[in-house]
C-alpha positions in Angstrom: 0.0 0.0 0.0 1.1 3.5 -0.9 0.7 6.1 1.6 1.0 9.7 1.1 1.0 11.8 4.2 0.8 16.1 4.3 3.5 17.4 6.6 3.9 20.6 5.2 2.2 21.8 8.3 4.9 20.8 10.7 7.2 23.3 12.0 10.5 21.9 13.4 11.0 23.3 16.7 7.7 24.4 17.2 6.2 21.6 18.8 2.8 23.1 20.0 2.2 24.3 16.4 2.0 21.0 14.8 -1.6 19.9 14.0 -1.1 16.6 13.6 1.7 14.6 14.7 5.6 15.2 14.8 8.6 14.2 12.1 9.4 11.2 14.7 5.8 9.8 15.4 5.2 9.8 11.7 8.7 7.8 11.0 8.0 5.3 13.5 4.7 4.7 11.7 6.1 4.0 8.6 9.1 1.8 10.4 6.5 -0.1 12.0 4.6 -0.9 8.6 8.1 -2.0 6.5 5.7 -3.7 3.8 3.8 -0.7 3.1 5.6 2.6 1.3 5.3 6.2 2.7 5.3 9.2 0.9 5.7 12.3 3.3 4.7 15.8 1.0 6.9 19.0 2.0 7.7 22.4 1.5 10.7 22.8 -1.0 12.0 24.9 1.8 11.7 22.2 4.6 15.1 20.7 6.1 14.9 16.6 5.2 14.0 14.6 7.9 16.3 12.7 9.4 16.2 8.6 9.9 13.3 7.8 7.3 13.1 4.2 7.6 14.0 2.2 4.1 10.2 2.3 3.0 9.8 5.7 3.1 10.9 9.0 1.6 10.0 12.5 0.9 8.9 14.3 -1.5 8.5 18.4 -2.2 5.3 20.3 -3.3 6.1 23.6 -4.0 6.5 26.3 -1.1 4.2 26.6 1.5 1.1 28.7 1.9 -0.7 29.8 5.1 -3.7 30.9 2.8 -6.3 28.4 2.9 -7.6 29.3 -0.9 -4.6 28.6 -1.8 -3.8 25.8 0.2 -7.2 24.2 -1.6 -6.7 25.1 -4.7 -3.5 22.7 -4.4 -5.6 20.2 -3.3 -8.1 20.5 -5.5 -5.8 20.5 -8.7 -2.2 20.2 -7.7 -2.4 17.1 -5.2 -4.6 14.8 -7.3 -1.8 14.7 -10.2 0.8 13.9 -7.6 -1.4 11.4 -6.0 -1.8 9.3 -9.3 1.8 9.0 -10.1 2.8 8.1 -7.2 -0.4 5.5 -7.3 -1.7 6.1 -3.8 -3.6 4.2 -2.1 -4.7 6.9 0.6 -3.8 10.1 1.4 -3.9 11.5 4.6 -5.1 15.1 4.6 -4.3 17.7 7.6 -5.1 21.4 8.3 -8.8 19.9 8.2 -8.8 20.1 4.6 -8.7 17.5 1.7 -8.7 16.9 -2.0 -12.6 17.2 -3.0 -11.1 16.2 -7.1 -9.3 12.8 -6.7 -10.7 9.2 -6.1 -7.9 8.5 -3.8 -9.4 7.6 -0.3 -8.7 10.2 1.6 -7.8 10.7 5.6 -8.8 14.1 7.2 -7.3 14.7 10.2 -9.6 17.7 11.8 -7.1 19.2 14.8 -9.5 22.3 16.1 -13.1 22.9 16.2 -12.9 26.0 18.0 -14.2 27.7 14.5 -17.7 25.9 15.9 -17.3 26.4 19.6 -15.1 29.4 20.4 -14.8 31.5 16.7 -13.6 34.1 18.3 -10.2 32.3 18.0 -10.1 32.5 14.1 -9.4 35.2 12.0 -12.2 35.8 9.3 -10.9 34.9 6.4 -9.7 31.7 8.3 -13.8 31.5 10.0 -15.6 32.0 6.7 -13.3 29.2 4.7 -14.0 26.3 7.3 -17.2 27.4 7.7 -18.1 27.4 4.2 -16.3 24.5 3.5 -15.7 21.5 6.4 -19.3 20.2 5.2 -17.9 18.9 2.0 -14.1 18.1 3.5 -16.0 15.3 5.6 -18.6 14.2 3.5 -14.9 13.4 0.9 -13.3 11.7 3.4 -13.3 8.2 3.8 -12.7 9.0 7.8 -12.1 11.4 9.9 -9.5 11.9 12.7 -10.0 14.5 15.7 -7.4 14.4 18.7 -10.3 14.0 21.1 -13.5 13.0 22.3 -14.5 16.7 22.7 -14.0 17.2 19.1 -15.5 14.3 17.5 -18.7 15.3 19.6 -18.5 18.8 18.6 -18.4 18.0 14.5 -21.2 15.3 15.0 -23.4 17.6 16.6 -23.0 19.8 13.4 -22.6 18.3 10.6 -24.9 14.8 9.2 -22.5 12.2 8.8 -21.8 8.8 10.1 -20.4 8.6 13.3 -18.7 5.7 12.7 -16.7 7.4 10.5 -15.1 10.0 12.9 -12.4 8.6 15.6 -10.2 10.6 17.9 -6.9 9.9 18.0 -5.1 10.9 21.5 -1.5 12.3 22.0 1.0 11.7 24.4 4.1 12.1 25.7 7.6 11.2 24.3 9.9 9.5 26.5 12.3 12.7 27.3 9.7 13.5 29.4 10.2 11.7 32.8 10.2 12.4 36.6 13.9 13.8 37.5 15.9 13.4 40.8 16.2 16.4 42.7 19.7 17.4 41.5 18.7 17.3 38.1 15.9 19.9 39.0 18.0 22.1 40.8 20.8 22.2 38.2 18.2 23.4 35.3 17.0 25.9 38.2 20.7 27.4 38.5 20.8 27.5 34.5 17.6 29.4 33.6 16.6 31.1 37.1 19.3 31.6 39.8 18.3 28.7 41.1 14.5 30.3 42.1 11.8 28.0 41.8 9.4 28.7 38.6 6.0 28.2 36.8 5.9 26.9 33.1 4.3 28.4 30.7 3.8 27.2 26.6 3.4 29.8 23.5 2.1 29.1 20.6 2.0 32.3 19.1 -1.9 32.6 19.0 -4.7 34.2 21.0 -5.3 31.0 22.4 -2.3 30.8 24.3 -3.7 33.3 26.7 -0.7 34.9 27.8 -1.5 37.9 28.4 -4.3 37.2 31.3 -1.3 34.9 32.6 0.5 38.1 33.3 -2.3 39.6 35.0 -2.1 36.5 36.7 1.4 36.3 37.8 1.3 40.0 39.1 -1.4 38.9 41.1 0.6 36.1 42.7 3.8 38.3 43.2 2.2 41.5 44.5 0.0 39.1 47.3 3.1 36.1 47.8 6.0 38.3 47.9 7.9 35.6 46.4 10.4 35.4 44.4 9.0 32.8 41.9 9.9 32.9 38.1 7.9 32.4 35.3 9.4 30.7 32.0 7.3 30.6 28.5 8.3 27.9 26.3 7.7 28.7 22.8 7.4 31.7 20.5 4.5 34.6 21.7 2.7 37.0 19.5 5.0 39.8 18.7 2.3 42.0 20.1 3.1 40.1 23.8 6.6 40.2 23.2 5.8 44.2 23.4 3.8 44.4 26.0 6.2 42.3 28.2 8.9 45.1 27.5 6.8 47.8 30.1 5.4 44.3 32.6 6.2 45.1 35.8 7.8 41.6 36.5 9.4 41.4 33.4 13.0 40.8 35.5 11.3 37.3 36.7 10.0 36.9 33.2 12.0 34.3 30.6 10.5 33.8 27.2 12.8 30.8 25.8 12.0 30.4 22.2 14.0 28.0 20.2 14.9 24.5 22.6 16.0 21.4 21.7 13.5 18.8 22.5 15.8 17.6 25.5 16.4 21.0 26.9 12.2 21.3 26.9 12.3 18.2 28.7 14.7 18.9 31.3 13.1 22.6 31.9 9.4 21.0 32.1 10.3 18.6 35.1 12.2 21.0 36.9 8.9 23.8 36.5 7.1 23.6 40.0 3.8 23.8 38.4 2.7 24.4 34.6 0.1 27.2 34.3 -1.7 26.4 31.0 -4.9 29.0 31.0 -5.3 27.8 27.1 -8.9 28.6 26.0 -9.1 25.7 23.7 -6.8 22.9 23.3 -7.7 19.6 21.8 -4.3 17.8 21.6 -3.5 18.5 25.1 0.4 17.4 24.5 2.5 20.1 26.9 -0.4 18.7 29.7 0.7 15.6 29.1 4.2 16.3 29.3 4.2 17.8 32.5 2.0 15.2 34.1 4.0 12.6 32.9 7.4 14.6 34.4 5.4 14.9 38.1 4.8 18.5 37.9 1.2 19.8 38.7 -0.9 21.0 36.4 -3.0 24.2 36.4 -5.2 24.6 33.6 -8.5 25.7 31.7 -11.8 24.2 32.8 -13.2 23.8 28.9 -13.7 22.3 26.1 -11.5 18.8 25.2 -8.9 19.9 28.3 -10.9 18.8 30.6 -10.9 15.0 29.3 -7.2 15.4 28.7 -6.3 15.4 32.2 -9.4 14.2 33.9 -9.5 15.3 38.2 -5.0 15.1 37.9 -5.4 18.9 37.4 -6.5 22.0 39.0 -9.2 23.6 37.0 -9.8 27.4 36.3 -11.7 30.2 34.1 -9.2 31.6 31.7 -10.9 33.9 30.9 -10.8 35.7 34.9 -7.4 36.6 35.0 -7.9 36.4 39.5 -9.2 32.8 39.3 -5.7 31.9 37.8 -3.7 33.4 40.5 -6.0 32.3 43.1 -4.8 28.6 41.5 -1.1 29.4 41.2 -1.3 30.9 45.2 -3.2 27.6 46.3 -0.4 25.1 44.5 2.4 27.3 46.3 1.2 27.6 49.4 0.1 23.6 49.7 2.6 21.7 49.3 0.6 18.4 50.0 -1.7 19.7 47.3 1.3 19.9 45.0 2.5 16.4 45.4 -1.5 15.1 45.5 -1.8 16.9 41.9 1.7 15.7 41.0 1.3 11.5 41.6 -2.3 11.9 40.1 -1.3 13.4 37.1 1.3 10.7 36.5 -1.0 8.1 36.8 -3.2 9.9 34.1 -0.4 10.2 31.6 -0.4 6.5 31.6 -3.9 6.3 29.7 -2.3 7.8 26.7 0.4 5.6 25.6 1.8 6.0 22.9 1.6 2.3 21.4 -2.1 2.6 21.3 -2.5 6.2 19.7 -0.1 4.7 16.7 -1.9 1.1 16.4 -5.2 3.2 16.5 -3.9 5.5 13.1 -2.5 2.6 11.7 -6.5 1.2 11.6 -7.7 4.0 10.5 -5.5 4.4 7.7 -6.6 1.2 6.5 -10.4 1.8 7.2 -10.1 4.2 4.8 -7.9 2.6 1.8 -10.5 -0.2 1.9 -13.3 2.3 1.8 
């Protein structure tokens, strides 16, 4: 069977801005399948990926495009050419988009439903495309794939089709990210804070991240704790938070850190005394997962697929009240028993998401959808 897979979405260091799933998870799919070929589409621009396995390679469409028009018309008249001489078998579509002009069975992978639930998170140009066009995208598909529960509920509750056609697929956590002895912990501390205890935070770059009612937060928790707690975002901001962190009254216990090796992001997340994640929507849930499965509490939003990410291992709040936040952060610090509580529960949770199950389950649906 030949399978061609979309990765031009991917962004290597960026972890949090990958829809789907990462270089790594898709190579061990194709290792795991030796008898079956993989065809992985990128950008002309796009560093190769390192340690395909024998049956797969790579193979470069053109530069990339954040425009969805454009990103359909591709699709639409581009992909199918592509598709047919490199005789696919199935094709699996991301971004929530697919080809709506081959025969090729097609896999759409549908990573946020917030332009359903929470529009207020898209632009409009990005809005009025996936509302005017998801119908069709999922009545192409041969199946569907959400990251959650949450999701797959939200897209059956608008749109008529089968639900046996849409399955989640769940993340989890690499193996960097582990529970680490004491020294380990304090060593990162000495590297990235003076050795002050911190709260982890993750950027994506978009208004979902919420970033800027963490702030409010954080100055809440310093002005009424008088402590001397850090704060460390992982990731890239919005250049418009970048600015507004230039006049923040903590900014001096403040480090954005945005390029990290996949180690280093492991090391800083189990030394973090708590991560403070006030997304307002989320359905992969993967930097939850990480931290859980290092033993560091979770704080985190009280909506949408969150909620079933990390069960009663976190401690819930409105991210959209900017006090409810802090109130969290001060609870965690002041009880400690709370802490480790929070901490043992959330390991245990990280253990429902392994990762052998999340690739045997899009290894099924793959094939659901090549045999139609």
């Amino acid at each position: 069977m030949n399978i061609v897979v979309d990765t031009r979405y991917l962004v290597p260091g960026q972890p949090y801005s990958a829809s789907f799933f990462t270089y790594d998870q898709l190579a061990e799919l194709a290792a795991a399948q030796p008898s079956h070929r993989f065809i992985f589409i990128r950008t002309n621009k796009a560093a190769p990926l390192p340690g395909l396995p024998a049956n797969a390679m790579e193979l470069s469409a053109g530069p990339g495009t954040a425009n969805k028009l454009l990103l359909q018309y591709g699709y639409n008249y581009k992909l199918p050419v592509l598709l047919r001489k490199q005789r696919a078998d199935v094709f699996l579509a991301a971004e929530g988009i697919c080809s709506l002009r081959t025969r090729v069975p097609q896999c759409l992978f549908v990573h946020d439903t917030s332009f359903i639930d929470t529009p207020a998170l898209f632009s409009g140009m990005h809005l009025r495309f996936y509302r005017k066009h998801t119908g069709s995208f999922l009545a192409k598909a041969k199946t569907v794939i959400t990251h959650s529960e949450y999701g797959r509920k939200v897209l059956l509750s608008k749109y008529p089709i089968d639900p046996g056609k849409i399955l989640p697929v769940h993340t989890y956590a690499d193996s960097l990210f582990t529970e680490q002895p004491d020294a380990h912990k304090e060593a990162i501390k000495q590297q990235y804070t003076d050795g002050k205890e911190f709260f982890l935070a993750i950027a994506t770059g978009h208004a979902n991240d919420n970033l800027l009612n963490l702030l409010k937060a954080f100055s809440f928790f310093k002005k009424r704790q008088k402590s001397n707690m850090q704060l460390i975002i992982l990731g890239a901001p919005a250049i418009s938070f970048l600015e507004d962190l230039q006049t923040y009254k903590f900014r001096a216990d403040v480090r954005v850190l945005p390029a990290v090796t996949e180690p280093e992001r492991a090391a800083i997340t189990a030394a973090a005394y708590a991560l403070v994640y006030p997304a307002l929507q989320d359905e992969k849930g993967q930097c939850l997962l990480e931290a859980m499965q290092c033993g560091v509490p979770v704080i985190t939003s009280d909506a949408g697929a969150i909620t079933g990410i990390t069960g009663e291992a976190a401690l819930r709040t409105n991210p959209s009240v900017f006090e409810d936040i802090a109130q969290k952060m001060m609870l965690l610090y002041k009880d400690e028993d709370m802490a480790k509580q929070l901490a043992q529960k959330g390991l245990e949770r990280a253990r429902s998401f392994p990762k052998s199950s999340a690739t045997a389950l899009l290894w099924s649906i793959i094939k659901k959808a090549a045999n139609g």
